[in-house]
N, CA, C and O atoms as CSV, one atom per row, in Angstrom:
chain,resi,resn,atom,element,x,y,z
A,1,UNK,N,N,21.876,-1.568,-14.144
A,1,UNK,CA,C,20.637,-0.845,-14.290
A,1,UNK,C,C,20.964,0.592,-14.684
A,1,UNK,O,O,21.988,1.110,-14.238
A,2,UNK,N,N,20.103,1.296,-15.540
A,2,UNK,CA,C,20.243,2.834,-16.042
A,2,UNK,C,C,19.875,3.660,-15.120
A,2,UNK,O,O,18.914,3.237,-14.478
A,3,UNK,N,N,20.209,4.537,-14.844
A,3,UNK,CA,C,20.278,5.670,-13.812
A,3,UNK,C,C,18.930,5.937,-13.713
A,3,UNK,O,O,18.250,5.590,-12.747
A,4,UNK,N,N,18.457,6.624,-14.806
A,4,UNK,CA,C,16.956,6.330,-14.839
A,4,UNK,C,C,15.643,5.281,-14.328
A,4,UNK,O,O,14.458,5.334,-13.999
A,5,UNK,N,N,16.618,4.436,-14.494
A,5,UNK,CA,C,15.350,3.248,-13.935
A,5,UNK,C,C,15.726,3.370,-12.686
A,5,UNK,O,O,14.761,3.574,-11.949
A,6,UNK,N,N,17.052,3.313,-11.979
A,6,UNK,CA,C,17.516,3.423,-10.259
A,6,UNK,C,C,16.577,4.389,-10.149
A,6,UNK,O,O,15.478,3.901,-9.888
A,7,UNK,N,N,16.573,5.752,-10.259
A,7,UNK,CA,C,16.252,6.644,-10.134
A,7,UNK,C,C,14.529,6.819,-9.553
A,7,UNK,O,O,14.087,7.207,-8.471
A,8,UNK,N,N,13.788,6.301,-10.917
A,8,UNK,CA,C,12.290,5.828,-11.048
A,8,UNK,C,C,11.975,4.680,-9.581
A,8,UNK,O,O,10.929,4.708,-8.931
A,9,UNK,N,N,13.066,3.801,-9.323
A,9,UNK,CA,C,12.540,2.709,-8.655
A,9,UNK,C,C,12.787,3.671,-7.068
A,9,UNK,O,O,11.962,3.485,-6.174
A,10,UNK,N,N,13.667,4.419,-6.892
A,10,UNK,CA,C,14.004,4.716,-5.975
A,10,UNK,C,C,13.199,5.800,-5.333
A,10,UNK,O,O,13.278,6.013,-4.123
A,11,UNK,N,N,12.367,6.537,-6.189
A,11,UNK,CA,C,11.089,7.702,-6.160
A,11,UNK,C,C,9.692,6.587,-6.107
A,11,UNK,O,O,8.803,6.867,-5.302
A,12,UNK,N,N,9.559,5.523,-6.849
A,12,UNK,CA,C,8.609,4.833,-6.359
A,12,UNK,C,C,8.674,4.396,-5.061
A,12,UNK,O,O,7.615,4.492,-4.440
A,13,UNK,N,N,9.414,4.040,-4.600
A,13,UNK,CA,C,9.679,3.318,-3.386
A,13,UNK,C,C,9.669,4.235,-2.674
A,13,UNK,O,O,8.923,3.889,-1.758
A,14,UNK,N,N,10.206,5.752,-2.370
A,14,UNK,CA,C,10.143,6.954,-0.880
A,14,UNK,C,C,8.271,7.417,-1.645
A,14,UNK,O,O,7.719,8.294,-0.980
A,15,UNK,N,N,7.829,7.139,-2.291
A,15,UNK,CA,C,6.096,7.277,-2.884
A,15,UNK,C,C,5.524,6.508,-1.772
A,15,UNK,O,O,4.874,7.027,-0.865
A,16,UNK,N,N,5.776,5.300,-1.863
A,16,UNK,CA,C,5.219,4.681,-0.835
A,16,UNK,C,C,5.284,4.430,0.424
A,16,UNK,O,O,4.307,4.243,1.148
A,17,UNK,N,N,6.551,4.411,0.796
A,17,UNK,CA,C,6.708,4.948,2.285
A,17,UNK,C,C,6.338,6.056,3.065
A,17,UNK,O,O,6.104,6.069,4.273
A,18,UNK,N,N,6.305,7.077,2.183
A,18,UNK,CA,C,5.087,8.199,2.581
A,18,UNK,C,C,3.975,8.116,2.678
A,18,UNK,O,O,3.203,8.641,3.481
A,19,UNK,N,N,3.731,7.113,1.453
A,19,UNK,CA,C,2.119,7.114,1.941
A,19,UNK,C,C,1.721,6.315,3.101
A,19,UNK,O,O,0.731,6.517,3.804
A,20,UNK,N,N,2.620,5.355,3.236
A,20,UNK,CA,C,2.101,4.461,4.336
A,20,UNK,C,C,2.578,4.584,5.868
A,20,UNK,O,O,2.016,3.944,6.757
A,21,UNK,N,N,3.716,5.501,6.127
A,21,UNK,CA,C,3.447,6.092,7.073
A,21,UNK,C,C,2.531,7.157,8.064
A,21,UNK,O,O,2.424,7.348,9.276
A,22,UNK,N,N,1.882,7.784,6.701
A,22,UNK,CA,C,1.359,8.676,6.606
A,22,UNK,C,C,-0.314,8.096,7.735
A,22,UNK,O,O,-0.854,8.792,8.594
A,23,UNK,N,N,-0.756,6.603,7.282
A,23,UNK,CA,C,-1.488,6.147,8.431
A,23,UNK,C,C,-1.178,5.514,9.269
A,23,UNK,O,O,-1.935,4.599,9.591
A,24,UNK,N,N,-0.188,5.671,9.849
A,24,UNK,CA,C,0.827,5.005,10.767
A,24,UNK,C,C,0.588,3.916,11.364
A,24,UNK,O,O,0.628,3.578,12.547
A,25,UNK,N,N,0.377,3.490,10.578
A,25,UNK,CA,C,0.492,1.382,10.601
A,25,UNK,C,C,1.633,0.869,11.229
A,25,UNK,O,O,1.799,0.280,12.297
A,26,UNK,N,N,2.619,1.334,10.046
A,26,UNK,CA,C,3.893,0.888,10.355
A,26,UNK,C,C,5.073,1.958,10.648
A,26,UNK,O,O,4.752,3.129,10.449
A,27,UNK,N,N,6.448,1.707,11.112
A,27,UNK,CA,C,7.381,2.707,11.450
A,27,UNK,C,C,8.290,2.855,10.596
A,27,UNK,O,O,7.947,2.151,9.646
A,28,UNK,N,N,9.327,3.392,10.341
A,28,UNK,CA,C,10.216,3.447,9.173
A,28,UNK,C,C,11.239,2.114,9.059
A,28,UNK,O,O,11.695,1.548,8.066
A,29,UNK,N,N,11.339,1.957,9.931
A,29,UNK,CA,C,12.338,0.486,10.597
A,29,UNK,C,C,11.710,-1.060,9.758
A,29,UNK,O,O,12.281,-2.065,9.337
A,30,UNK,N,N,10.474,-0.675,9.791
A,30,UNK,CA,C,9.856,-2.035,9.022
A,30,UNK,C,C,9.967,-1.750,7.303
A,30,UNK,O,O,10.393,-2.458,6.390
A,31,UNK,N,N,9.417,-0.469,7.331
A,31,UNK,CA,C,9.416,-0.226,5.944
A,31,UNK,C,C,10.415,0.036,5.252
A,31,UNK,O,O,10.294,-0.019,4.028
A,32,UNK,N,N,11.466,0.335,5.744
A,32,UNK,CA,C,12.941,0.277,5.261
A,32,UNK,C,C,13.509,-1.230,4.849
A,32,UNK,O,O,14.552,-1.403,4.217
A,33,UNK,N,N,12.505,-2.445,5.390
A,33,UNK,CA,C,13.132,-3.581,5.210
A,33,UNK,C,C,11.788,-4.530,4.516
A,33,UNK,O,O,11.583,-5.744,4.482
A,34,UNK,N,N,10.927,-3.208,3.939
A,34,UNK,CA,C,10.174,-4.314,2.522
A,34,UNK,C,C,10.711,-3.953,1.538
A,34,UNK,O,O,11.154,-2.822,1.338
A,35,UNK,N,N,10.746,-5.194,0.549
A,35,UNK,CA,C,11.081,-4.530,-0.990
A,35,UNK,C,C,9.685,-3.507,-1.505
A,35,UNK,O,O,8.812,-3.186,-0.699
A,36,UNK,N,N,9.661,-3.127,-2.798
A,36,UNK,CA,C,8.924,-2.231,-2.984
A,36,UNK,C,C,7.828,-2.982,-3.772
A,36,UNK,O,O,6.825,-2.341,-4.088
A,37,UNK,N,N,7.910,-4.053,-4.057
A,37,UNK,CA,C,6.706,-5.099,-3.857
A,37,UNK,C,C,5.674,-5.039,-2.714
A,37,UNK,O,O,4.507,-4.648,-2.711
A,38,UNK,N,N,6.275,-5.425,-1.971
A,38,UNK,CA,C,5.669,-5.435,-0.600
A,38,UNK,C,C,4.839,-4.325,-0.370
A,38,UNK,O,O,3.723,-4.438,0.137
A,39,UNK,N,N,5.312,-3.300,-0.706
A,39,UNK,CA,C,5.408,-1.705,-0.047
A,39,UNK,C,C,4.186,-1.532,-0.885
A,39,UNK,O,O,3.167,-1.275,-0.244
A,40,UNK,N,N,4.028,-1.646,-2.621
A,40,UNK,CA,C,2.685,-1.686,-3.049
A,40,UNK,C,C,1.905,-2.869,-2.471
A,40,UNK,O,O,1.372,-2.148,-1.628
A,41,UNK,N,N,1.664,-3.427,-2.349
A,41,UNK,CA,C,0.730,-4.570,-2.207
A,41,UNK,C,C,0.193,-3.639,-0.536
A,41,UNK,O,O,-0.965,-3.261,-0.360
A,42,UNK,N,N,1.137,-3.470,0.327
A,42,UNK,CA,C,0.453,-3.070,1.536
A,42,UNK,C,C,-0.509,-1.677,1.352
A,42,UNK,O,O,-1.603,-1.375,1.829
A,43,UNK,N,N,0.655,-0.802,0.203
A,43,UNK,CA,C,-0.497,0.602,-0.433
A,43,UNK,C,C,-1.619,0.461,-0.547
A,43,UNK,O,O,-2.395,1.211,0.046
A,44,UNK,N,N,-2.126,-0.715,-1.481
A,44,UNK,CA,C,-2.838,-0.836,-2.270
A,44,UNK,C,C,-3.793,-1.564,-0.984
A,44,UNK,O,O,-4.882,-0.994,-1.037
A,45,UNK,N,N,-3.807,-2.523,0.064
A,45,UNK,CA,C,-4.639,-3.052,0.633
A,45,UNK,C,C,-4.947,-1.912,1.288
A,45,UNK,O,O,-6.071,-1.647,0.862
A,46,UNK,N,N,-4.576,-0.897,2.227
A,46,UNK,CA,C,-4.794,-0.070,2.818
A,46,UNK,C,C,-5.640,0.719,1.973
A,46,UNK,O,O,-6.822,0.770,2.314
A,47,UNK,N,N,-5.293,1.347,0.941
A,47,UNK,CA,C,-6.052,2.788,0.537
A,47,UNK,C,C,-6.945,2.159,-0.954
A,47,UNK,O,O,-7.659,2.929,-1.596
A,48,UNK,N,N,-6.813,1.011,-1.269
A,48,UNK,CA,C,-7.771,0.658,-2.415
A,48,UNK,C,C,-8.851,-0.738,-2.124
A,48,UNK,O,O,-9.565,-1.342,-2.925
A,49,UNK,N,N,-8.678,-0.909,-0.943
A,49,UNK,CA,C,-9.594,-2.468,-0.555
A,49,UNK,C,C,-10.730,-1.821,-0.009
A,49,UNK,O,O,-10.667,-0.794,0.667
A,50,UNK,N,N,-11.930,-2.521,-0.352
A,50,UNK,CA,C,-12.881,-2.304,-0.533
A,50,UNK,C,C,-13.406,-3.628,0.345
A,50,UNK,O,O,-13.358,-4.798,-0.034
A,51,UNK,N,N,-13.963,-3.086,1.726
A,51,UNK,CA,C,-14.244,-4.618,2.319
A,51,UNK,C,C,-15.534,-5.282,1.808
A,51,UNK,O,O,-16.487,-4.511,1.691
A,52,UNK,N,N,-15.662,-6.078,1.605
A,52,UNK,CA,C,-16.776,-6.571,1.092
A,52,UNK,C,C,-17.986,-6.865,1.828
A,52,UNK,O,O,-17.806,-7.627,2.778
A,53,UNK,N,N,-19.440,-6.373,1.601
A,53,UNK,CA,C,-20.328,-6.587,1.993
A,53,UNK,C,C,-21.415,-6.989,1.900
A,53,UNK,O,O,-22.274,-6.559,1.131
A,54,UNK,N,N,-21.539,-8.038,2.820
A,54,UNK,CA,C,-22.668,-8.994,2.168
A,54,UNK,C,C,-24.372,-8.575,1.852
A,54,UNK,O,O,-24.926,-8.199,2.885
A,55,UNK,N,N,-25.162,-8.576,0.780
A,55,UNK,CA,C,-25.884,-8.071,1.330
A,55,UNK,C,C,-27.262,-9.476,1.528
A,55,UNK,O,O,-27.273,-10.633,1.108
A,56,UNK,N,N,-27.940,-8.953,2.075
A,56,UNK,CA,C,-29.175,-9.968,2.817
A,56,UNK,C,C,-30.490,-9.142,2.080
A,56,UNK,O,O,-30.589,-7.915,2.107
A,57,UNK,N,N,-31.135,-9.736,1.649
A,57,UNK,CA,C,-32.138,-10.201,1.349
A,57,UNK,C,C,-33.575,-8.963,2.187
A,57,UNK,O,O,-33.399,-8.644,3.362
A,58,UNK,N,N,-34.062,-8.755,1.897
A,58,UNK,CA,C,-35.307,-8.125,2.917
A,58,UNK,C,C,-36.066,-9.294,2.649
A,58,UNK,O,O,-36.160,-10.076,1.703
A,59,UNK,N,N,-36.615,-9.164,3.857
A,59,UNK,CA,C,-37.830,-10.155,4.028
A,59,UNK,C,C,-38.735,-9.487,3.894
A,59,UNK,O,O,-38.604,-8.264,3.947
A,60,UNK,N,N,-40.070,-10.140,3.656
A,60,UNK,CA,C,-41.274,-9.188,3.439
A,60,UNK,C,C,-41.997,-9.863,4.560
A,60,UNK,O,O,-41.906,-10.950,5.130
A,61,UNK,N,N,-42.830,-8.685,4.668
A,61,UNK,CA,C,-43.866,-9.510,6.304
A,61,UNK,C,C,-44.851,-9.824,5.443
A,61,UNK,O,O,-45.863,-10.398,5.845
C-alpha cells in the first residue's frame, strides 16, 4: 500500500474514533478492535439515523 493511502486510512480511522467516543458508547479497548468498516457503519447509525416515525391518521369526530 502507498504511504498515502496508509496514511488517509489511518486519519480516517483516529476520525472516527473521536467521534464515537466523543458519545461515549463505547471505550477505546473496543474501538481499537473494529476495523474501520465497522467504525463507519457505527458513525453513521449514531449521528445520521433517523428513527422512524410512524405517523397515524387523525380521526375526525
Amino acid at each position: 500500500m502507498s504511504k498515502k493511502l496508509q496514511k488517509a486510512l489511518e486519519q480516517q480511522r483516529e476520525y472516527y474514533i473521536n467521534k464515537l467516543l466523543l458519545i461515549g458508547v463505547y471505550d477505546s479497548l473496543v474501538l481499537d478492535g473494529m476495523t474501520t468498516t465497522e467504525l463507519k457503519t457505527e458513525y453513521h447509525y449514531f449521528f445520521y439515523d433517523v428513527p422512524s416515525i410512524k405517523v397515524t391518521p387523525l380521526k375526525k369526530a
